[in-house]
Each structure stands twice: as structure tokens, then as C-alpha cells.
N, CA, C and O of each residue as an XYZ file, in Angstrom:
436
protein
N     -26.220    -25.941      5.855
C     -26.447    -24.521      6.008
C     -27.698    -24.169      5.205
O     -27.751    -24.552      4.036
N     -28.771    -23.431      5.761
C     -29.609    -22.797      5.157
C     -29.479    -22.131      4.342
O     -28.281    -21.975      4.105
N     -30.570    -21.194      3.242
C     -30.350    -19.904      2.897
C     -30.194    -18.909      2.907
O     -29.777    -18.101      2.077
N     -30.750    -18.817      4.556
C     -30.250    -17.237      4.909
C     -28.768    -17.121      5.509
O     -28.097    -16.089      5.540
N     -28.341    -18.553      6.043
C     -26.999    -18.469      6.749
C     -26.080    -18.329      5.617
O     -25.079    -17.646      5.833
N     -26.237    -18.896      4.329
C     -25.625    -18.616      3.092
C     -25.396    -17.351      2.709
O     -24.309    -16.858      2.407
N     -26.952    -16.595      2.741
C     -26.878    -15.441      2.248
C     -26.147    -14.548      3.213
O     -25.967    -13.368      2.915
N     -25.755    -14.998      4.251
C     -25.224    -14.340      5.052
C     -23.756    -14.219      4.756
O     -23.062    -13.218      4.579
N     -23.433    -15.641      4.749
C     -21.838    -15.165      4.490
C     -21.389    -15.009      3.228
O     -20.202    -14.928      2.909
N     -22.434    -14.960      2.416
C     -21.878    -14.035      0.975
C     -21.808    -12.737      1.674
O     -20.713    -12.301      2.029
N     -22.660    -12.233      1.847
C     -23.190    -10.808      2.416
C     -21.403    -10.576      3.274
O     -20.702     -9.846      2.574
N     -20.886    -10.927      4.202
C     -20.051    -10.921      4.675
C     -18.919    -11.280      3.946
O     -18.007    -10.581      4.388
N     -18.482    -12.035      3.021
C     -17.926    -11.833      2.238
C     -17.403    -10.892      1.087
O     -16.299    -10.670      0.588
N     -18.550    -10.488      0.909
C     -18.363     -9.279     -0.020
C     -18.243     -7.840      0.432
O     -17.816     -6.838     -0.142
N     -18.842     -8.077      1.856
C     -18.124     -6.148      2.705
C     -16.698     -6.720      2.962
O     -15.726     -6.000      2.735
N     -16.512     -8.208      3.509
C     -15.062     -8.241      4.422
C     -14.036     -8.333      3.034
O     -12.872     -7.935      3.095
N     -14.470     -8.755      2.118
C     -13.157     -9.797      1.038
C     -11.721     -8.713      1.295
O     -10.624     -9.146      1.646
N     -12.072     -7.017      0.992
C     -10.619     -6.791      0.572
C     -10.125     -6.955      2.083
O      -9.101     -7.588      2.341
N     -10.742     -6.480      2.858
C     -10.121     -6.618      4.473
C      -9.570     -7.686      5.056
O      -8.583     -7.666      5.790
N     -10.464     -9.020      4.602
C      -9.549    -10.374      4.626
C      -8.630    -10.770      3.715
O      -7.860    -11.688      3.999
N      -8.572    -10.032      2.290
C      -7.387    -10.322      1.345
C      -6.324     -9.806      2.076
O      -5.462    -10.643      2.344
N      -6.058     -8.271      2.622
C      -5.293     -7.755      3.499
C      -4.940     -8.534      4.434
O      -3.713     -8.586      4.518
N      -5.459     -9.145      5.154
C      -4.834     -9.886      6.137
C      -4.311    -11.332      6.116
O      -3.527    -11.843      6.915
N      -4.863    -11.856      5.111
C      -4.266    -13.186      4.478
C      -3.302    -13.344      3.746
O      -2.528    -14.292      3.883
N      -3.163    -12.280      2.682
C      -1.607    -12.266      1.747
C      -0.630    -12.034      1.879
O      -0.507    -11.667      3.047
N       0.254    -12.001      1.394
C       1.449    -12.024      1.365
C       2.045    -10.332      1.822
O       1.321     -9.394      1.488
N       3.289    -10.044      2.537
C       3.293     -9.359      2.989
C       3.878     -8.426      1.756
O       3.864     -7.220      2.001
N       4.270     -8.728      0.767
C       4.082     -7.916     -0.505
C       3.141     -7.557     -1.319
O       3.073     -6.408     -1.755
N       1.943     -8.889     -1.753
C       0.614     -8.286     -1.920
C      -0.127     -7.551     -1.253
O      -0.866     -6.748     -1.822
N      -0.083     -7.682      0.276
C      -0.671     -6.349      1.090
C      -0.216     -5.008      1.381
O      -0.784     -4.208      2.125
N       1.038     -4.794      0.624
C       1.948     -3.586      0.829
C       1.305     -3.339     -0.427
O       1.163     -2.133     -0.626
N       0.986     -3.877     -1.095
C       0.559     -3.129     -2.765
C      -0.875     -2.601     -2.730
O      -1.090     -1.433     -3.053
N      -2.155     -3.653     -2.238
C      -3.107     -3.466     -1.463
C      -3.058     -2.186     -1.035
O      -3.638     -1.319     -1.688
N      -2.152     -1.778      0.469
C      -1.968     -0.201      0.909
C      -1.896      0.828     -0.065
O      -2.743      1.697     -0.275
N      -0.693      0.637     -0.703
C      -0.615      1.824     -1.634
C      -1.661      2.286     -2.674
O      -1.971      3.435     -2.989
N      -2.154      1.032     -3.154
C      -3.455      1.489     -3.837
C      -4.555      1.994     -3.161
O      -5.290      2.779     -3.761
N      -4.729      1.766     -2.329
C      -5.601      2.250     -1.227
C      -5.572      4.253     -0.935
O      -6.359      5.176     -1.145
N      -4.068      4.096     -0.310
C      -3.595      5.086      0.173
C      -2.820      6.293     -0.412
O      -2.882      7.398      0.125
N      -2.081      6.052     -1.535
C      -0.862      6.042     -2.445
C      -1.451      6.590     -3.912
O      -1.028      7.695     -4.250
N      -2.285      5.994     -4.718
C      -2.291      5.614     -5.970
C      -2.721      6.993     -6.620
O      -2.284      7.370     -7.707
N      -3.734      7.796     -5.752
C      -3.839      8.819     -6.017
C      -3.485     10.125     -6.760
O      -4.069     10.902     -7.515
N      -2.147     10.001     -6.149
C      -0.909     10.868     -6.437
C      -0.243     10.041     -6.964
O      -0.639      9.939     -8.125
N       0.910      9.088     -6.688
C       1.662      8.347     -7.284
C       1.571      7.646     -8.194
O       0.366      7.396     -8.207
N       2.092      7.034     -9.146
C       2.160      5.845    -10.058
C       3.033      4.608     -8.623
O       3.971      4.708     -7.833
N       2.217      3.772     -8.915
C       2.740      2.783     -7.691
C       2.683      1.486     -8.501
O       2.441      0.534     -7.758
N       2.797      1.213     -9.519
C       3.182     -0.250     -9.962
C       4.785      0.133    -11.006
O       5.501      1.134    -10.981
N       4.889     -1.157    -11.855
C       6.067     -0.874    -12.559
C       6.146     -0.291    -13.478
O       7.269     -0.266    -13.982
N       5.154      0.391    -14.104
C       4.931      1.654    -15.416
C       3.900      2.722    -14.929
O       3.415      2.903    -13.812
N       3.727      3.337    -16.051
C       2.604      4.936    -15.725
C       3.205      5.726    -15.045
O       4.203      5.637    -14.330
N       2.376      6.705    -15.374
C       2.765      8.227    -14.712
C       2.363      8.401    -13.694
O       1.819      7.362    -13.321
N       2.273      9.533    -12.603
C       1.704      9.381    -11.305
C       0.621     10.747    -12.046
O       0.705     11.616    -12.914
N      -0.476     10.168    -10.932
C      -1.621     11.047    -11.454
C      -1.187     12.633    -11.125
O      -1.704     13.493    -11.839
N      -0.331     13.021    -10.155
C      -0.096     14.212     -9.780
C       1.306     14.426    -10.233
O       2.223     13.708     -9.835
N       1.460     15.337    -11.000
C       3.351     15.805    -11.794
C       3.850     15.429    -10.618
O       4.405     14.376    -10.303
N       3.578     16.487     -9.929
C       4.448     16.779     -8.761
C       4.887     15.026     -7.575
O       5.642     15.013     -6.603
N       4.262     14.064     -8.036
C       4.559     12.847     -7.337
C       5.354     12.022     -7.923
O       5.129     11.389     -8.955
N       6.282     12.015     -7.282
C       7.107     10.637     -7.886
C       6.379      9.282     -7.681
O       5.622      8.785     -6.847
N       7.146      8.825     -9.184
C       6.998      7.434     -9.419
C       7.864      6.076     -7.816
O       9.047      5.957     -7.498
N       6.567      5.327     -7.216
C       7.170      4.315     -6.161
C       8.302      3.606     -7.067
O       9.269      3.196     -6.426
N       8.321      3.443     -8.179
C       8.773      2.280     -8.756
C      10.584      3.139     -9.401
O      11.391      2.671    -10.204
N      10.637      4.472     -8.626
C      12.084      5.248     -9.236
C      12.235      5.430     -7.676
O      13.416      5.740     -7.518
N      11.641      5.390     -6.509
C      12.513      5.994     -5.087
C      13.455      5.225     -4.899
O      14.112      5.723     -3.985
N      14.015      4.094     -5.298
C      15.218      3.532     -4.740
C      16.694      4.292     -5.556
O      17.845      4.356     -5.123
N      16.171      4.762     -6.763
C      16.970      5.905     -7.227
C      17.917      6.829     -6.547
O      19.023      7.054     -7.039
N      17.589      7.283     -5.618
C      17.840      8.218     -4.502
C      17.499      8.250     -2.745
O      17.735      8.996     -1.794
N      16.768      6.886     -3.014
C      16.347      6.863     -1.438
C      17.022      5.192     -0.902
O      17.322      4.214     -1.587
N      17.061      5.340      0.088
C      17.447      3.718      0.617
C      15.818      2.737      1.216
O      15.634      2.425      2.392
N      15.153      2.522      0.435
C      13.833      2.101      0.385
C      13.619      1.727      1.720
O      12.779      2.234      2.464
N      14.727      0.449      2.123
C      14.600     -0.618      3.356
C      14.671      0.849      4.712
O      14.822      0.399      5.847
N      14.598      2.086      4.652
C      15.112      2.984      5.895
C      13.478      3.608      5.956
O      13.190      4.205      6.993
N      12.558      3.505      5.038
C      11.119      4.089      4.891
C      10.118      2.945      6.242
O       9.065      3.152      6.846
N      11.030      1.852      6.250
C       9.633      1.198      6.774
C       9.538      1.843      8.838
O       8.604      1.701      9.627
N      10.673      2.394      9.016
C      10.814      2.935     10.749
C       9.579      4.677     10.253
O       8.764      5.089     11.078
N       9.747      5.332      8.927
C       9.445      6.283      9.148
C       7.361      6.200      8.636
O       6.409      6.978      8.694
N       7.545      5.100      8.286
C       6.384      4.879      7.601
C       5.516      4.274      9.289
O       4.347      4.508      9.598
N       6.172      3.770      9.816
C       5.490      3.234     11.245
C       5.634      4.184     12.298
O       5.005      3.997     13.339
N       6.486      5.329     12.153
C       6.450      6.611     13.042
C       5.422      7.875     12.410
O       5.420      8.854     13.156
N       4.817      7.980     11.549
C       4.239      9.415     10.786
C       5.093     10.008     10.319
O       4.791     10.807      9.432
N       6.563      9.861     10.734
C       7.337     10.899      9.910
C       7.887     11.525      8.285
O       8.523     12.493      7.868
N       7.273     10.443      7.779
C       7.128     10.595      6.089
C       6.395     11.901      5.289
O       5.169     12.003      5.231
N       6.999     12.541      4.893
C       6.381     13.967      4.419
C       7.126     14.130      3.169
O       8.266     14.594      3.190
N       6.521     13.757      2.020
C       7.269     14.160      0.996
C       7.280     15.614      0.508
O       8.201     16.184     -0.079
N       6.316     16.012      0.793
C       5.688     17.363      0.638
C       4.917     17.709      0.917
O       4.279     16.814      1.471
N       4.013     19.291      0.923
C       3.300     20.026      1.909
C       1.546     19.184      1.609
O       0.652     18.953      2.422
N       1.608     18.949      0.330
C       0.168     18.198     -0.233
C      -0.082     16.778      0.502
O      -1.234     16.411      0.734
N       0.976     16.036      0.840
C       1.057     14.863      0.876
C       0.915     14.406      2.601
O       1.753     14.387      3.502
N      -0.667     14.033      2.561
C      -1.050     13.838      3.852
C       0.146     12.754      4.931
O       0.805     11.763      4.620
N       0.078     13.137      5.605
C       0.687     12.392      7.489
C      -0.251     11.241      7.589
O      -1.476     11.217      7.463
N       0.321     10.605      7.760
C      -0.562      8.997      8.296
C       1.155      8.532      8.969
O       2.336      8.863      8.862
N       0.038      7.301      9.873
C       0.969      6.418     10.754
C       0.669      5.083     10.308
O      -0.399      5.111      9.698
N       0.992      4.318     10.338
C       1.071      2.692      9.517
C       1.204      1.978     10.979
O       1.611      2.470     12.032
N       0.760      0.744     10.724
C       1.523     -0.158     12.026
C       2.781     -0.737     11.229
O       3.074     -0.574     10.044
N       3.520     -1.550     12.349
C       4.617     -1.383     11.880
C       4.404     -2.872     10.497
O       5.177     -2.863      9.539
N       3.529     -3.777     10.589
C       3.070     -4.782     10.102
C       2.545     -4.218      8.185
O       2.691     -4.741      7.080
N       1.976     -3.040      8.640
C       1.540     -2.286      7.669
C       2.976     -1.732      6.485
O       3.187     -1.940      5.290
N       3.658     -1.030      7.471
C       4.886     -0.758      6.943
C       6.020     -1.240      6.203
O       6.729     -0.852      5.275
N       5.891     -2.548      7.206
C       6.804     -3.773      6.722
C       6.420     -4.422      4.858
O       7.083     -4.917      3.946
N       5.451     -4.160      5.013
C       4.721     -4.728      3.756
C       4.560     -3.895      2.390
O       4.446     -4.138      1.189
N       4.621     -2.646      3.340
C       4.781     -1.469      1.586
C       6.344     -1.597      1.632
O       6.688     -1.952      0.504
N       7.033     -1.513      2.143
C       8.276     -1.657      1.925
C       8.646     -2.856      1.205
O       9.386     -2.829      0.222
N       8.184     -3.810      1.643
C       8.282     -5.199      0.387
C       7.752     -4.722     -0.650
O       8.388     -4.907     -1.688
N       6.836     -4.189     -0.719
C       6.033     -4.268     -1.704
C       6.815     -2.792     -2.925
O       6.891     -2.769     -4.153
N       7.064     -2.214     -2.338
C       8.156     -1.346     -2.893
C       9.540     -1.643     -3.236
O      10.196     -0.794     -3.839
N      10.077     -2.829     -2.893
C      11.290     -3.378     -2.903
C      11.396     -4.520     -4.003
O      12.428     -5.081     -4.369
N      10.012     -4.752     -4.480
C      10.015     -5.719     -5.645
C       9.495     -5.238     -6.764
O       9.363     -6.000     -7.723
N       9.032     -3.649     -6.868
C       8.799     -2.641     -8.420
C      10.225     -2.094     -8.287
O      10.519     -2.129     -9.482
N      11.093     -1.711     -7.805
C      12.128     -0.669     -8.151
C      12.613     -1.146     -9.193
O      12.684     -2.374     -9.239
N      13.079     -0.397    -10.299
C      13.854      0.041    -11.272
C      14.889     -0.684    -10.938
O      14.992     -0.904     -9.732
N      15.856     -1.216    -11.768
C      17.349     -1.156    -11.776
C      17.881     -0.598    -12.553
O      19.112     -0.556    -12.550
């Protein structure tokens, strides 16, 4: 390989990496991936800290009161609305499957 074909797939490497980490890992590292992405904003989404917004619960207390494994049908339909702030998105269901793992291995006991 030359230098420019090199420099190329650094170059491509470094726009694609998180997009190919996403699609290569584990379907719990890419559910964590999402939430930081999508999530982290508002929420505290690992196993300590506060969520940046009062008003957001901690990912790592919803099994507290919620049945975690019942989020991944509503997380792949849009129907998830925790509240009026808290934007609508649709997940694939691949997407879904994976924050739900990925939420199923911070919960609290």
C-alpha cells in the first residue's frame, strides 16, 4: 500500500471508528455507545453520578420501578416518553435490543 492509500484509510478510520465500534461490539457495549450518544445529556447512564438534569432519572435506578426487559418493544416503536422535555426517537429494533442489555447490566440491586 502506498501513502496516500494509507492516508486514506486512516482518514477513514478516524470519521468511521465510532460507527464501526457500533457495529462490531457487543450488543451491550453498543447499547452504552447509544445512550451516551443519545441519553447522557439528561441522564446519569453508567453505575454512579447524578443525571445532568434533576428532573432525569438515574438508567442505573429504572429497574426500581420499571420492568427494564418491557422498554426494548417501546424503545423500537417511539413510544417512550418519559416526559414533556424528553425528545421521541425510534430505535431499530437491533438498536433497542442493545440499550436494554446495556441497561440490564448497570441496574442497582
Amino acid at each position: 500500500m502506498n501513502r496516500f492509500g494509507l492516508a486514506v484509510l486512516v482518514a477513514a478510520a478516524l470519521v468511521c471508528g465510532d460507527r464501526l465500534a457500533l457495529a462490531q461490539g457487543s450488543a451491550q457495549s453498543r447499547g452504552e455507545a447509544l445512550v451516551s450518544q443519545h441519553c447522557a445529556m439528561c441522564h446519569a447512564i453508567g453505575r454512579g453520578g447524578n443525571s445532568p438534569n434533576a428532573m432525569a432519572r438515574s438508567f442505573r435506578t429504572l429497574g426500581r420501578t420499571y420492568p427494564i426487559e418491557t422498554l426494548e418493544q417501546q424503545l423500537s416503536n417511539g413510544s417512550l416518553l418519559g416526559h414533556p422535555m424528553m425528545p421521541s426517537f425510534t430505535l431499530t429494533p437491533r438498536d433497542a435490543r442493545a440499550i436494554v442489555r446495556y441497561l440490564q447490566s448497570i441496574q442497582e440491586q
